[in-house]
C-alpha positions as CSV (number, residue, x, y, z in Angstrom):
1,X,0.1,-4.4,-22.6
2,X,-3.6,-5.7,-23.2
3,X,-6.2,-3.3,-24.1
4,X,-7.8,-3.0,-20.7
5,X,-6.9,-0.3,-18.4
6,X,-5.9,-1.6,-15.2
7,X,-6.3,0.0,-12.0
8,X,-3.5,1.6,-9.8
9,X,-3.8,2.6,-6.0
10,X,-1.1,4.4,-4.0
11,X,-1.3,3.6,-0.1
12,X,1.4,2.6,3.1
13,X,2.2,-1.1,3.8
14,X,0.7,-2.0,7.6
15,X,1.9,-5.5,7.2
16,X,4.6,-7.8,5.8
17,X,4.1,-11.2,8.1
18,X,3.0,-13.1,5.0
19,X,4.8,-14.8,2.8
20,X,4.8,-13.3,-0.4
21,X,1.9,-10.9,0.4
22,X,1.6,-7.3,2.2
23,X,-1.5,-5.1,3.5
24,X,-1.5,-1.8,2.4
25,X,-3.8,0.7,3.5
26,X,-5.0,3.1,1.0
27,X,-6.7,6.5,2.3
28,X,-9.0,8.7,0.4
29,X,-11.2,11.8,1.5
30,X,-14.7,11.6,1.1
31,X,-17.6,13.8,2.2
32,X,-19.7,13.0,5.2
33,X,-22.7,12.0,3.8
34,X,-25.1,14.1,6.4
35,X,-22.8,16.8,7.6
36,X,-20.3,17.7,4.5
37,X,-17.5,17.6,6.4
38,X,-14.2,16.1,4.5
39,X,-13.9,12.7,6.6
40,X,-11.1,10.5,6.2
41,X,-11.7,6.6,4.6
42,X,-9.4,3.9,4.1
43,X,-9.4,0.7,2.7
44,X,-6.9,-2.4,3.1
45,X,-6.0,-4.5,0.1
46,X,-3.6,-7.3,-0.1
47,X,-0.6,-7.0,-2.7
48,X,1.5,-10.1,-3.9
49,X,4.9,-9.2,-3.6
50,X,7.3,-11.4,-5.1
51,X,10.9,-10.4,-4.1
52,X,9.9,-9.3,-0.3
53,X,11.0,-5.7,-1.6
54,X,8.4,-4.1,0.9
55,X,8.2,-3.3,4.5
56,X,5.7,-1.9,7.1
57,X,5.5,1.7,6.5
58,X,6.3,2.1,3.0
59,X,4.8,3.8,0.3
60,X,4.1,1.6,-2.9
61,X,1.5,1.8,-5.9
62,X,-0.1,-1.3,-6.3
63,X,-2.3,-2.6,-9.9
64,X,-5.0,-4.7,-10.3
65,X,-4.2,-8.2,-11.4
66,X,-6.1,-11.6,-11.8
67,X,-7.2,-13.6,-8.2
68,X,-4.1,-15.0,-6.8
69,X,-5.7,-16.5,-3.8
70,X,-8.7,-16.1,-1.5
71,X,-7.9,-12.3,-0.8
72,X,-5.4,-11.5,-3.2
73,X,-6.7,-9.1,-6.2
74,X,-3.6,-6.9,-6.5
75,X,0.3,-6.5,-7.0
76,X,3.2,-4.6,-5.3
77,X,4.4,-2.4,-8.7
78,X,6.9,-0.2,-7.1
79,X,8.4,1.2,-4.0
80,X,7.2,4.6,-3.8
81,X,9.2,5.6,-1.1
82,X,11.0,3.6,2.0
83,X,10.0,4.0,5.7
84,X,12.0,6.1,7.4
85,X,14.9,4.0,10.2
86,X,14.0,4.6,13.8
87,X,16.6,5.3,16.0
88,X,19.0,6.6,13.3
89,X,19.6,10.3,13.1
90,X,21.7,12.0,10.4
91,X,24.2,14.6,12.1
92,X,23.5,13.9,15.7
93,X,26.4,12.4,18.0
94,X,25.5,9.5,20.8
């Protein structure tokens, strides 16, 4: 590991149509800057994914890496936790 701290995020993949790459959204609360009130921000980075691990609503912590392309500042560095599988219910009969 080099001597530089790199930076880690935790957000929810809202796209996998890329090859290689997913968008995940990351959400942080921050105060209104007139009114106080806790509002909620996000942010969208793109995260190079190299063994299409991800899918659209997952939850995956992503690190700062060198430019891989245009867009592309950060990496997919693990699978938080899967999106739940619509239409399949544990314990219920059809």
């Amino acid at each position: 590991m080099s001597s530089t701290r790199r930076k880690n995020k935790v957000g929810i993949v809202v796209s996998d149509k890329m090859q290689k790459t997913v968008v995940v959204r990351v959400d942080r609360m921050a105060k209104h800057p007139l009114y106080g009130k806790a509002v909620l921000r996000s942010k969208k980075f793109m995260a190079h994914d190299e063994d299409f691990n991800c899918k659209v609503g997952d939850k995956v912590r992503i690190e700062e890496t060198r430019p891989l392309s245009r867009h592309k500042r950060w990496k997919v560095v693990e699978v938080i936790e899967r999106a739940p599988i619509l239409g399949t219910e544990v314990g219920k009969e059809a």
